[in-house]
KOLNUKOL-201746 format. One line per 10 residues: number of its first residue (from 1); their letters; for each residue x, y, z of C-alpha. Coordinates in nm, 4 decimals, padded with zeros to 6 digits. Each point is the difference from the previous one (the first is absolute). Layout:
% KOLNUKOL-201746
NUM> a> X:Y:Z | ...
This chain:
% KOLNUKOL-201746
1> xxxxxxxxxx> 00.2124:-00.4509:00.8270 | -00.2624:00.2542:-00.0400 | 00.0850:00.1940:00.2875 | 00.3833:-00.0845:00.0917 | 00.2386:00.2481:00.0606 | 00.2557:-00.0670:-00.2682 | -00.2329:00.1659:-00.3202 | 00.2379:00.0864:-00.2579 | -00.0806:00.3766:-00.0933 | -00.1463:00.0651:-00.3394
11> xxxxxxxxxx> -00.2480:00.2557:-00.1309 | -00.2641:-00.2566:-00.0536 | -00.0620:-00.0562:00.3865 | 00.0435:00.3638:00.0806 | -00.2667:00.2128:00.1536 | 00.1053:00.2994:-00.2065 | -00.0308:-00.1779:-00.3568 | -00.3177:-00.0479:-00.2439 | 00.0153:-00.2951:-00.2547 | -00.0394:00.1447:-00.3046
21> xxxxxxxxxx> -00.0079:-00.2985:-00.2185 | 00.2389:-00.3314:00.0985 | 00.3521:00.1383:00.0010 | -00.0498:00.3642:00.0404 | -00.1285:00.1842:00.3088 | -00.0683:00.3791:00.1007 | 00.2140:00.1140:00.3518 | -00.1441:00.2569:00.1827 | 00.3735:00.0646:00.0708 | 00.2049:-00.0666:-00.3034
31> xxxxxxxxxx> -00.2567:00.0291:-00.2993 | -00.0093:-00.3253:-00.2527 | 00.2040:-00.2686:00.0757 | 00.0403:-00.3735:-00.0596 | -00.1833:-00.2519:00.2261 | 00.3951:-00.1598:00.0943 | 00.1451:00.3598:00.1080 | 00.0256:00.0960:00.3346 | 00.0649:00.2856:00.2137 | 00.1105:00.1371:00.3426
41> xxxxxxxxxx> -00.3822:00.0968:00.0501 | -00.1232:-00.3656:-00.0071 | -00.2963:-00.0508:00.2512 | -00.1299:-00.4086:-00.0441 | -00.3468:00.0109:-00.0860 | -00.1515:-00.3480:00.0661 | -00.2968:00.0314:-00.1835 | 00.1526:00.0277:-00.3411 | 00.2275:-00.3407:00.0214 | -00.1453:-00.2562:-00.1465
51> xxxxxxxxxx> 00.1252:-00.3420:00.1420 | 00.0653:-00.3013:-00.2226 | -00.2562:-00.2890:-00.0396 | 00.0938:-00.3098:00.2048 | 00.1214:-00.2733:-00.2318 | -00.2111:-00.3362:-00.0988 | 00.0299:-00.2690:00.2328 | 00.1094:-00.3106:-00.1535 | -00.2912:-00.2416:00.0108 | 00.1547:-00.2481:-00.2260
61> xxxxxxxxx> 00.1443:-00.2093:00.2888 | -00.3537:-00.0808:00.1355 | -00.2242:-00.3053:-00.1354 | -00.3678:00.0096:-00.0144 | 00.0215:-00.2308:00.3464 | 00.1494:00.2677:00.1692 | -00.3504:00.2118:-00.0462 | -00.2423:-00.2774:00.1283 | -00.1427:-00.0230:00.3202
């Protein structure tokens, strides 16, 4: 979830970090590290977590009957 309570810490969804381009970021704290490090500093910054597209539904198992009125 977007806002659970169980975020696994990383330096992507850090307050203290700037992306610098997709695997490397700028810490206020620690200087340039990697978007997987993390350290004891970590504050969650909702904003920059991007959640994951819902998948397809499956629309196979319907006939064109079903869509008549």
């Amino acid at each position: 979830m977007l806002f659970s309570n169980k975020i696994d810490r990383a330096c992507a969804y850090c307050v203290h970090s700037t992306e610098l381009n997709s695997n490397v970021l700028l810490c206020a704290r620690k200087g340039v590290v990697m978007a997987d490090s993390k350290c004891i500093k970590f504050k969650y910054d909702p904003c920059k977590r991007i959640p994951l597209k819902p998948k397809a539904q499956g629309f196979e198992k319907y006939t064109d009957e079903d869509f008549k009125l």
